[in-house]
C-alpha positions as CSV (number, residue, x, y, z in Angstrom):
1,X,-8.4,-27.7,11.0
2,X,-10.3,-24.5,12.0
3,X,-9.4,-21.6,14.2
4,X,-11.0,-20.6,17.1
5,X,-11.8,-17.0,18.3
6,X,-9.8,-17.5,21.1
7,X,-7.1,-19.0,19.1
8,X,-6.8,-16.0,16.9
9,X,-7.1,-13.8,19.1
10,X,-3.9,-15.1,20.8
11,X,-2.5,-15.3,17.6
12,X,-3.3,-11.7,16.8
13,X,-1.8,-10.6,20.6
14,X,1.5,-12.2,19.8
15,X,1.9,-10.8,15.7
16,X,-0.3,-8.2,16.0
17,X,-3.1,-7.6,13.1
18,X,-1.4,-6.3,10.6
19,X,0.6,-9.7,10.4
20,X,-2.4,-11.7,10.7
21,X,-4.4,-9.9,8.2
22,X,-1.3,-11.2,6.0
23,X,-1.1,-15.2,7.7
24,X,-4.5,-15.9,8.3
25,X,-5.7,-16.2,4.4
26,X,-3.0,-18.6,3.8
27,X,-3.1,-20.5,7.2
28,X,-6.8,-21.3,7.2
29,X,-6.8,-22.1,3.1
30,X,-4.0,-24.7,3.6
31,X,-5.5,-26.1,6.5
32,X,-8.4,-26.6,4.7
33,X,-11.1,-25.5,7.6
34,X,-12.3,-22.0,5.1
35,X,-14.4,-19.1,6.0
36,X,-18.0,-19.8,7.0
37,X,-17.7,-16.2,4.3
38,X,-15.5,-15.3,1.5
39,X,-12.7,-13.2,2.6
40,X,-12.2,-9.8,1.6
41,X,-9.8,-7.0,1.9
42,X,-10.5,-3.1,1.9
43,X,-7.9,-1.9,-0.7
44,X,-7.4,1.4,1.3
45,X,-4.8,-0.9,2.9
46,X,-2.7,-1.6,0.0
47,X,-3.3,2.0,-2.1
48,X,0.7,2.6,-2.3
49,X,1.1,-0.6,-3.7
50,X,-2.0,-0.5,-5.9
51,X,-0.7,2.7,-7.0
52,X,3.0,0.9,-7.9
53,X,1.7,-2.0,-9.0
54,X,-2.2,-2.7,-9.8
55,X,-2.7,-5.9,-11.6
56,X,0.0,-7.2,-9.7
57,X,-0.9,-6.2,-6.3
58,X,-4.7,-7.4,-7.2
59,X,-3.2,-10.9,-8.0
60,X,-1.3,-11.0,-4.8
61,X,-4.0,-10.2,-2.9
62,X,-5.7,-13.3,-4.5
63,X,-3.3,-15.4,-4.2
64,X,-3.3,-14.8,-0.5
65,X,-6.7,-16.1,-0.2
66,X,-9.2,-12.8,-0.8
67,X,-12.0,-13.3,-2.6
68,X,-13.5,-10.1,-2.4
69,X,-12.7,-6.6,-2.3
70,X,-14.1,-2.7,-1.4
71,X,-12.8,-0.3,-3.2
72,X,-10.9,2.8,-2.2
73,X,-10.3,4.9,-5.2
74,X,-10.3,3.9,-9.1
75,X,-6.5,4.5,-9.1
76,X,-6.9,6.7,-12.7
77,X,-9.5,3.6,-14.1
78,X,-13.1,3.9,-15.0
79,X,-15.3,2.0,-13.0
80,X,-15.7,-0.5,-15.5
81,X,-12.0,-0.4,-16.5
82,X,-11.9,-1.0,-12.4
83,X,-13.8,-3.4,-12.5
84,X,-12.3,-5.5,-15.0
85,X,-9.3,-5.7,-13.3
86,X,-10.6,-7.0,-10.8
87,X,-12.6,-9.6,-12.1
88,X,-9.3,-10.7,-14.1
89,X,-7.6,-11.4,-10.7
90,X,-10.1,-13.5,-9.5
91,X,-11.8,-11.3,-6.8
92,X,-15.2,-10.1,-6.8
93,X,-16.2,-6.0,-5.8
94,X,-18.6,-6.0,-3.3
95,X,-18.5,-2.5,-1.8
96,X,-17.4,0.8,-2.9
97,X,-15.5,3.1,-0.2
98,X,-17.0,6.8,-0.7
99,X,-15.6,10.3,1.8
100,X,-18.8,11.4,2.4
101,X,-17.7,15.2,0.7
102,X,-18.1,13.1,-2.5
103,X,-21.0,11.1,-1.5
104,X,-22.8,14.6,-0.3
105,X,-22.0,16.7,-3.2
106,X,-22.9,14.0,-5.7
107,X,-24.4,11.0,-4.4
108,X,-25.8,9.9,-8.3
109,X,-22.4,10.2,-9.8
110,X,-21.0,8.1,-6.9
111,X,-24.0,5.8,-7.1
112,X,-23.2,5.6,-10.8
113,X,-19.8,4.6,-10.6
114,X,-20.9,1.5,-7.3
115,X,-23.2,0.5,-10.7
116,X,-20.7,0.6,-13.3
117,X,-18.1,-1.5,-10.9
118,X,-21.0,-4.3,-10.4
119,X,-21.1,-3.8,-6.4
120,X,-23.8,-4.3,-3.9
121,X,-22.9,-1.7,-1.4
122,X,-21.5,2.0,-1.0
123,X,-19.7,2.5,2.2
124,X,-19.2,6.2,3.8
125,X,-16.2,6.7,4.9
126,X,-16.1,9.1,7.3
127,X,-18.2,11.9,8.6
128,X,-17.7,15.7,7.3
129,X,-17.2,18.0,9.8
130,X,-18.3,21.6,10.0
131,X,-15.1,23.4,10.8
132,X,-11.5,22.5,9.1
133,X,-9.0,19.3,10.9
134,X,-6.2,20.1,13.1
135,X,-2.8,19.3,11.7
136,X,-1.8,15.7,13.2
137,X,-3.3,12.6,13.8
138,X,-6.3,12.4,11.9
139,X,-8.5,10.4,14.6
140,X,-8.4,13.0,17.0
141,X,-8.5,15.9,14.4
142,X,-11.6,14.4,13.3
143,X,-12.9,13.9,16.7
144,X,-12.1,17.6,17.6
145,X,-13.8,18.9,14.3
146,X,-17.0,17.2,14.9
147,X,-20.0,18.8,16.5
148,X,-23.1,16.9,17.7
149,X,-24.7,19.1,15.0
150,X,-22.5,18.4,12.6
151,X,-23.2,14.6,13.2
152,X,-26.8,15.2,12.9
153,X,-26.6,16.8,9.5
154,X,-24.3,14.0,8.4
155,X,-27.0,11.6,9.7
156,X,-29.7,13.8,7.3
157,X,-27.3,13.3,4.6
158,X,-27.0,9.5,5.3
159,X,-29.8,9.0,5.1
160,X,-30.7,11.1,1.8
161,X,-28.2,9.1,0.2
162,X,-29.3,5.8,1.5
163,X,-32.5,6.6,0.1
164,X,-31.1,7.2,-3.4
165,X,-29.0,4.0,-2.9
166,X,-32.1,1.6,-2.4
167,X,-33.7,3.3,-5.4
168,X,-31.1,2.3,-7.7
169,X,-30.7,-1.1,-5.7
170,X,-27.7,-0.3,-3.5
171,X,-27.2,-0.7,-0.3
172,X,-25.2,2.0,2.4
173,X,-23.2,1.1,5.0
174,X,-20.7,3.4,7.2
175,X,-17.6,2.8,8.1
176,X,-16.6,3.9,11.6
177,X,-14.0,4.9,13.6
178,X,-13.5,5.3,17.7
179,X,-14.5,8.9,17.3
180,X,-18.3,7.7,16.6
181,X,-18.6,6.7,20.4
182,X,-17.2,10.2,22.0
183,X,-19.3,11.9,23.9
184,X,-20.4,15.1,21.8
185,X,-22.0,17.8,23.8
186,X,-23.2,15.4,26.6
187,X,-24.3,12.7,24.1
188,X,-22.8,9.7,21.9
């Protein structure tokens, strides 16, 4: 039994996604339809319980059905330490989850550490603005902080980064957010 889009979709109106992201691993893997991919979980998404728990929350999230993971944070591990761990739970690193302050200031350490923990891509995770957030939501703060130039020079630095990436056999992705498609200074 598969699920269509449509059929998920309805599904994720009625729970909402945060209670799919929790069903769906379990509801496809019993019915025995699968992924067309491997599914993976960002583990920004459990940090708190990572932080309480992290071989246990690892094997949880396997258990569920994830195959694969990005990181967010080593959690006080080396990357290989890291990386162990996860390979002892059954899940796979594909992608490590950088803020672009680190991946700016030291993109060779960070590129180091995507190496050490056996993954295939670094992922930005935000853009760096040029003037400090606003205290509150952090979507709009970010939002409000941004500058069309400061999105260019994050661009620069994207792509300097990207560049070192591909050299050491990485690749870079970015991860957005809604405040990629506002309109800065007349432009998106």
């Amino acid at each position: 039994m598969t699920m269509t889009r449509r059929e998920m979709l309805g599904v994720m109106g009625v729970l909402g996604a945060g209670a799919v992201a929790s069903v769906l691993p379990r509801f496809a893997w019993a019915a025995g339809g699968g992924y067309p991919w491997p599914l993976g979980v960002q583990l920004w998404s459990v940090k708190a319980e990572l932080d309480q728990d992290f071989e246990g929350t690892l094997a949880q999230l396997a258990k569920l059905g994830y195959r694969e993971i990005e990181t967010a944070g080593l959690h006080g591990r080396t990357p290989k330490a890291f990386r162990e761990a996860i390979v002892q739970a059954g899940l796979k690193p594909v992608s490590a989850h950088f803020s672009m302050g680190d991946l700016f200031a030291d993109a060779a350490a960070r590129i180091a550490e995507a190496q050490a923990m056996g993954v295939q891509w670094i992922v930005a995770s935000s853009p760096r603005p040029d003037k400090p957030l606003k205290e509150g939501d952090w979507i709009p703060a970010i939002r409000d902080a941004m500058t069309l130039d400061a999105w260019k020079k994050n661009a620069a630095e994207l792509n300097r980064v990207g560049a070192l990436a591909k050299a050491a056999g990485l690749k870079l992705g970015y991860h957005n957010h809604p405040i990629e498609f506002a309109d800065y200074d007349g432009q998106r």
